[in-house]
N, C-alpha and C positions, 0 to 999 in steps of 0.2 A: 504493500500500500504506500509504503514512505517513499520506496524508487518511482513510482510510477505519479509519487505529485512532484517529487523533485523533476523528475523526466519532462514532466507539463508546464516547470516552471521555466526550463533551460531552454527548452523550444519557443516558449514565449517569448523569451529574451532575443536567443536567436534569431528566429523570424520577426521580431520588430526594430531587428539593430537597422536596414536598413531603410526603412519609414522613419527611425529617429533621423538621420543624415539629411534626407529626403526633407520631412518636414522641418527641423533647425533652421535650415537653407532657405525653405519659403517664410519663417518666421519672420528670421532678418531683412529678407528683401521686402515683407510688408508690412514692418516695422517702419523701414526707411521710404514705405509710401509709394513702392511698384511690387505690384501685383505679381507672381513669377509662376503662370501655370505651365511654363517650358519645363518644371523637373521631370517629368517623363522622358524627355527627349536628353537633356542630362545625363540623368541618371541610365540610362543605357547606353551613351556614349562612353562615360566610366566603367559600364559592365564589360563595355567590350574593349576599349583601350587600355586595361588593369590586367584582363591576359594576355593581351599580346605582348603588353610588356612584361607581363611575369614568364610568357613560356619563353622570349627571346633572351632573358637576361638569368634567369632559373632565380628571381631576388623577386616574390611576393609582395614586398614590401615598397621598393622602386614603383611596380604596377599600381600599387595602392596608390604611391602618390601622385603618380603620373593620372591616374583615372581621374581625380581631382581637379588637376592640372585641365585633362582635358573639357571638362566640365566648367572651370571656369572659364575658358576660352569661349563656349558657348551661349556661355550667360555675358560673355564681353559682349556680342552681338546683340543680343536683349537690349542691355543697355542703354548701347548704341541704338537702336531701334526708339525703344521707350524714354530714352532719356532725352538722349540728344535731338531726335528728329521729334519726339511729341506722339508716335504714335500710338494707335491703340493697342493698349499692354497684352490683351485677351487674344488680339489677331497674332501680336508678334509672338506670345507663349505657345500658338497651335504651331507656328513655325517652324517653332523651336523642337517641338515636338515630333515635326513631320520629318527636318533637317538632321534631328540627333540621330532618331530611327535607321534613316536611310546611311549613315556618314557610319553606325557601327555594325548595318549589316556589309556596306562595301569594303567596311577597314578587314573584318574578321573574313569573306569572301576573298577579300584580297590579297591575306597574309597567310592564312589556311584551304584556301580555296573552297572553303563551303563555309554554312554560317552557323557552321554547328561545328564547336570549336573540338580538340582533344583536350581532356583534361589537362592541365597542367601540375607541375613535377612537384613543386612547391607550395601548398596551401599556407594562408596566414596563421599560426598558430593558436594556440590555446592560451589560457591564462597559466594553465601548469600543463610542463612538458609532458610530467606523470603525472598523471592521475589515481596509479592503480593499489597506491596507500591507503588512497581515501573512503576503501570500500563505499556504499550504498552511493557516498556523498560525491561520487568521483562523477555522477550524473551533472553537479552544478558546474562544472567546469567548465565554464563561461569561454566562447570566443575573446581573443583580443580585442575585434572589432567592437564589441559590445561595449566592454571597459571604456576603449578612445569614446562612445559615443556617450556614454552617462558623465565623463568628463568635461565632455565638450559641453552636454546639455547645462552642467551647474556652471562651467565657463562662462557661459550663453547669457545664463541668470544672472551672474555677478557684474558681467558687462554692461548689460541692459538697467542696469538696479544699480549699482553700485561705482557706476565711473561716468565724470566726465561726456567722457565718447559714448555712452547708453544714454543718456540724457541728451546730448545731439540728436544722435539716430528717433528718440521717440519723437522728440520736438517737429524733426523733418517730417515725418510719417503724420502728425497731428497738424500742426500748424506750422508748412513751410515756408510762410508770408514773414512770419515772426521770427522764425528762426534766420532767414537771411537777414532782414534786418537787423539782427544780432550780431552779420558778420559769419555766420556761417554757410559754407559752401553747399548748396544743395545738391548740385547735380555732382559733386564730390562723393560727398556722402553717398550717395544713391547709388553712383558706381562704385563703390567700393562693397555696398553690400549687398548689390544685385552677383557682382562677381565672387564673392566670399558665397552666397548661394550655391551659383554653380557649382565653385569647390566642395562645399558637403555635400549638392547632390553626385557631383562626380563618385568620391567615397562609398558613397549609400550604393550604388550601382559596384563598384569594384566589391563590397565588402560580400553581396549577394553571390558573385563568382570566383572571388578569390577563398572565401570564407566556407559558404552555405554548400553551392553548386562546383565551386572548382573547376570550370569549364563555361563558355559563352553558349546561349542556343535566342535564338530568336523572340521567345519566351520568359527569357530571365527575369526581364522585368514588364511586368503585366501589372499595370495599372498601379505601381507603386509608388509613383508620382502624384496623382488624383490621390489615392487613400493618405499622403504623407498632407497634402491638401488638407481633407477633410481631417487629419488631424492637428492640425493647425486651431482651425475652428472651432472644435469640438474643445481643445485645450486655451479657447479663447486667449489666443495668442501670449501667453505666458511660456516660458520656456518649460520649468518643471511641469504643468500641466499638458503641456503638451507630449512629451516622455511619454507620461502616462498612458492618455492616448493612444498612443503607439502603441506603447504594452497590450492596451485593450485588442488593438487591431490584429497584435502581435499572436495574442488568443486565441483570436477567432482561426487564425491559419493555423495553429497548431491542432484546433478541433476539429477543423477539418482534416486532417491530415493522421492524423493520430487517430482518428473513431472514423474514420473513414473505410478501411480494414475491415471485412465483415461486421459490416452495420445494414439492417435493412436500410436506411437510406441510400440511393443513389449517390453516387459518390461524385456526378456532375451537381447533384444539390449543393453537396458539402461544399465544393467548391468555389461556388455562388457565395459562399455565406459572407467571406470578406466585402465584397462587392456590395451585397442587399444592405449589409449594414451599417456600409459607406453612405447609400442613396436614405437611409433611414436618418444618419447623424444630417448629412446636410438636410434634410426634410424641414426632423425638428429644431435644430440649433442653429442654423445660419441666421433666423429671427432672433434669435434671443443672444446671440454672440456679436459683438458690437467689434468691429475692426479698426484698426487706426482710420482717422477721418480721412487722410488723402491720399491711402492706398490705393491705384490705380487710375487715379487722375495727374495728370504729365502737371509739370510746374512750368510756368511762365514768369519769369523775371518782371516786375510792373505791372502783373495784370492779379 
């Protein structure tokens, strides 16, 4: 009984390390007042740039950061798009989405010649090399990636709360008007955390292949961008609450996945389940979750 809730708590974890990345990433960027429904397209750029460069280099860890890397180079484009030029954040986010898609099934196509990668030699480690001391208990033994991600989340918190530069970032996201008038750079700001976005979605995507799956397939990342979304919301944009979230989400995929296994259920229901309870959080929460005031509306200098 004790292995099999620890087992349900590690899969939790695991499965929601990267919807934490995923969702951090859209925090920051609509904290700072652009909307970033591109981490889909992100985050799969990273799934797939994080093994090519872990099978080319046999260093997991290089791929890690490069999947980031290439993730915020993605989110430069956003930027560019929504910042500089004023457009509509919604259109440039499907872009981004449509662009990520395509750019990592050509990268993996084109360095593997199919888009269905071979595993790679190297996976990113465990929290403990051994485990096998820790009897029953050797189930919690957490990904790395998980750890980087509950760090980064209380990082997130302390930034946004506690410095300075979080008090910018909210201000821009609330009232841009005021905060330039302050003397603070808007469209500074905004690039810097629409691009730091991309970087943890980048992550979120490599941690799923370098970490979970071990290999790229075209599927890796299925709508883990949207759920990292609706955990945003559902965590009313707070950093620790939005973790949570995740967690929640994180859940749901391990119940499906885990009682999936000879369950009179259909095992295309289970499947669903992430999803339906994605379309259910934004149903009833997106009324009653209040976002920064000028997330998604472009700033204009004087106007």
């Amino acid at each position: 009984m004790l292995g099999s809730i620890l087992l349900i708590i590690s899969s939790t974890i695991m499965y929601s390390t990267p919807l934490v990345y995923g969702a951090l990433g859209g925090l920051i960027s609509e904290k700072s007042g652009v909307t970033n429904i591109g981490l889909e397209g992100m985050m799969i750029v990273g799934a797939s740039t994080g093994v090519v460069v872990a099978a080319h280099t046999n260093n997991a860890w290089l791929g890690f950061l490069m999947a980031g890397l290439a993730g915020a180079v993605l989110a430069l484009l956003h930027a560019i798009a929504s910042v500089t030029f004023k457009a509509d954040q919604s259109v440039s986010g499907i872009a981004i989405n449509l662009m990520g898609a395509g750019i990592a099934l050509f990268l993996a196509r084109m360095v593997f010649g199919s888009t269905n990668t071979p595993p790679v030699q190297t996976k990113l480690p465990r929290l403990f090399a051994d485990s096998s001391s820790l009897g029953v208990f050797s189930r919690l033994n957490f990904e790395m990636t998980s750890v980087i991600a509950l760090v980064l989340t209380i990082g997130l918190w302390i930034l946004l709360t506690k410095t300075k530069w979080g008090l910018r970032i909210t201000a821009i996201g609330e009232h841009p008007v005021v905060a330039d008038t302050l003397g603070i750079s808007v469209n500074k700001v905004r690039y810097a955390c629409v691009i730091a976005s991309g970087f943890l979605a980048g992550l979120g995507g490599a941690s799923m292949t370098l970490s979970i799956l071990s290999s790229f397939t075209p599927t890796a990342i299925s709508g883990h961008g949207f759920i990292a979304l609706a955990a945003v919301i559902f965590g009313k944009w707070k950093p620790i609450s939005v973790y949570l979230s995740c967690l929640f989400f994180g859940f749901t995929q391990t119940v499906a996945i885990q009682f999936g296994a000879g369950s009179i259920i259909p095992t295309q229901i289970l499947a669903m389940l992430p999803y339906v309870l994605t379309l259910i959080v934004l149903v009833f929460f997106v009324g009653k979750s209040v976002g920064p005031k000028a997330s998604g509306v472009p700033y204009e200098k004087g106007k």
